[in-house]
C-alpha positions in Angstrom: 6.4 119.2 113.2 5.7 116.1 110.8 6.2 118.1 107.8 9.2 120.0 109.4 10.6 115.9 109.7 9.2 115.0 106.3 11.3 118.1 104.8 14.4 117.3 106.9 14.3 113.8 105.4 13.7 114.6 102.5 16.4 116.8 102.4 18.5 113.8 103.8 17.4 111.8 100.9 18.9 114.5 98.5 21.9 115.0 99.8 22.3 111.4 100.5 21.8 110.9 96.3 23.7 113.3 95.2 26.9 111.4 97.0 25.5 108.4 95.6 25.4 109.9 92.1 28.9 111.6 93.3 30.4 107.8 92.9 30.6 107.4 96.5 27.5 105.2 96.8 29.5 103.1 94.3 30.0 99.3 96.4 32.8 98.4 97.1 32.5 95.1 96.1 30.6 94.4 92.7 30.6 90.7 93.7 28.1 91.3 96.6 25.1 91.9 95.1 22.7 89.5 96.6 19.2 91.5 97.2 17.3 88.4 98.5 16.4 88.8 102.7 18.3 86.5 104.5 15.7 83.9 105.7 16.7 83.9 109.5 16.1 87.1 111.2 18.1 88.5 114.7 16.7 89.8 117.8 18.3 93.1 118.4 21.3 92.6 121.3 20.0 93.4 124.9 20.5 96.8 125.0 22.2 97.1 128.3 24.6 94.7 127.3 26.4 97.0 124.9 29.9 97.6 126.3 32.5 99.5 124.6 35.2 101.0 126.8 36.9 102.3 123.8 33.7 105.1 124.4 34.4 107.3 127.3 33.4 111.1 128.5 36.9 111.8 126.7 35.7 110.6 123.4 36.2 107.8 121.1 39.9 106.2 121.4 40.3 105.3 117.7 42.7 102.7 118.3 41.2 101.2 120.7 38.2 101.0 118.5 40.1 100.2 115.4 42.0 97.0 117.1 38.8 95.4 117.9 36.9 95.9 114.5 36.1 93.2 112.2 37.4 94.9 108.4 36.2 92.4 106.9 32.3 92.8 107.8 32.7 96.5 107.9 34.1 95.8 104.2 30.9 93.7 103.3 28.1 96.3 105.2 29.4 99.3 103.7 29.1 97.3 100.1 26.1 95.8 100.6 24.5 99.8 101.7 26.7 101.7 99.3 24.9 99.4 96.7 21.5 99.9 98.5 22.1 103.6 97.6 23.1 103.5 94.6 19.1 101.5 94.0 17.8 104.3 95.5 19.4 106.7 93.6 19.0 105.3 90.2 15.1 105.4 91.7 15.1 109.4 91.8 17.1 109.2 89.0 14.3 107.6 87.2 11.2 109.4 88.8 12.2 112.8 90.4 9.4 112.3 92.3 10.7 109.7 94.2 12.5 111.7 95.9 9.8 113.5 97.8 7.6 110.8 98.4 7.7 108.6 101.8 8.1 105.2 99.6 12.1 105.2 99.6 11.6 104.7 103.4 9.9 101.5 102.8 12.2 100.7 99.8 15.3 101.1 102.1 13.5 99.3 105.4 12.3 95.8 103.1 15.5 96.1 101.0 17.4 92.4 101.4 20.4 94.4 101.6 19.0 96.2 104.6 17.7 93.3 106.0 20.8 91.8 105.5 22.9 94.2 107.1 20.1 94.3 110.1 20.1 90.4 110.7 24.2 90.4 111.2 22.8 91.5 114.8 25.5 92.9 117.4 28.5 92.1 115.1 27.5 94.8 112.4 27.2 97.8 115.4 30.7 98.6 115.6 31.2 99.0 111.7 27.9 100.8 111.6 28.9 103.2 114.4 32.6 103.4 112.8 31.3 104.5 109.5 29.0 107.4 110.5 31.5 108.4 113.4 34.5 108.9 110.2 31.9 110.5 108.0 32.7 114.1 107.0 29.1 113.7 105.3 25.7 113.4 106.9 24.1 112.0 103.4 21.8 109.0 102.7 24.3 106.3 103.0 25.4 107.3 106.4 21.7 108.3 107.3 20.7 104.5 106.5 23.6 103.4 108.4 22.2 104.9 111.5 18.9 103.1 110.4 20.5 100.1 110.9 22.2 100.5 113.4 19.1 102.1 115.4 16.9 98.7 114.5 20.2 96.1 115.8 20.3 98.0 118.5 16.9 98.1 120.3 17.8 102.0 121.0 14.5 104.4 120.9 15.6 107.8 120.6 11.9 108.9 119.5 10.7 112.2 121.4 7.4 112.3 123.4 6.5 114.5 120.0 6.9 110.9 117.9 9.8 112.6 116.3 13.5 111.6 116.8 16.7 112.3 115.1 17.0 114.1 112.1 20.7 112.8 111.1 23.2 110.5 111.2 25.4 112.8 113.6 22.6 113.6 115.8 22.2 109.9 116.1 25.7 109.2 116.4 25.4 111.8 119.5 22.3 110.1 120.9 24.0 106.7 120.6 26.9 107.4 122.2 25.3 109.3 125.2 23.1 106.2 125.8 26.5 103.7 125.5 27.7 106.5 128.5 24.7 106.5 130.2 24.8 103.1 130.3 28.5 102.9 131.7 27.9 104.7 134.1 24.8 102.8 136.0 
């Protein structure tokens, strides 16, 4: 089963790199390019605090959803990860072998543009969630996204295997059944 994961993600990886190289992993903003960890670091939101009645059995009402985002930080995550991708990339780009080997988990995880993105706390889950919930793609930038948004979170979808989700949309289904489940109690 590990390996079956460890292929899965590396599979993610891939396809994650080749939309990087693709220009979509291009930021956004070339401005924002600070890689240093913020020094103050957030405790995830209490989990059964997370409301969002724009989430029902029906489905997401996007413009519900969309009048209560913040642009501007959904602006500044998705530059700060696009550009945390585009590192990545230029990683397997240099070293093929990158690729296959477990260390661009740790690069991605102690990245200060992770970190970054992480320490925003509850503010960064609705851009997080928006982004992988619009994707058409199930690459490495929205497959870090639903990293991040996992860790803000506190949400442990892990299996009594160890294993959990294997992609952003089988997050993003995970996720939401939890916000529902939690609705309903």
């Amino acid at each position: 089963m590990k390996k079956l994961f460890a292929l899965l993600m590396t599979a993610a990886l891939l396809l994650g790199l080749a939309a990087c190289n693709s220009g979509q992993g291009k930021p956004q903003d070339p401005i924002s390019n600070n890689t240093s960890a913020p020094e103050q670091t957030t405790s995830p939101p209490d989990v059964n605090s997370i409301e969002w009645p724009e989430i029902s059995s029906e489905g997401v009402d996007e413009d519900a959803f969309l009048s209560g985002l913040d642009f501007k930080l959904l602006e500044e995550i998705a530059a700060e990860l696009q550009a945390l991708c585009e590192e990545i990339a230029q990683k397997q780009r240099d070293d093929p072998a990158y690729a296959l080997s477990a260390e661009w988990w740790d690069d991605v995880n102690e990245s200060g543009r992770f970190r970054k993105v992480v320490n925003m706390g509850g503010s960064a889950m609705k851009p997080l969630y928006w982004v992988i919930y619009k994707s058409s793609q199930q690459g490495f930038y929205e497959y870090t996204c639903a990293m991040a948004l996992q860790e803000i979170s506190g949400y442990d979808f892990a299996k009594d295997d160890g294993q959990g989700w294997a992609t952003s949309k089988e997050f993003l289904n995970l996720f939401t059944q939890k916000i529902l489940s939690e609705q309903a109690e």
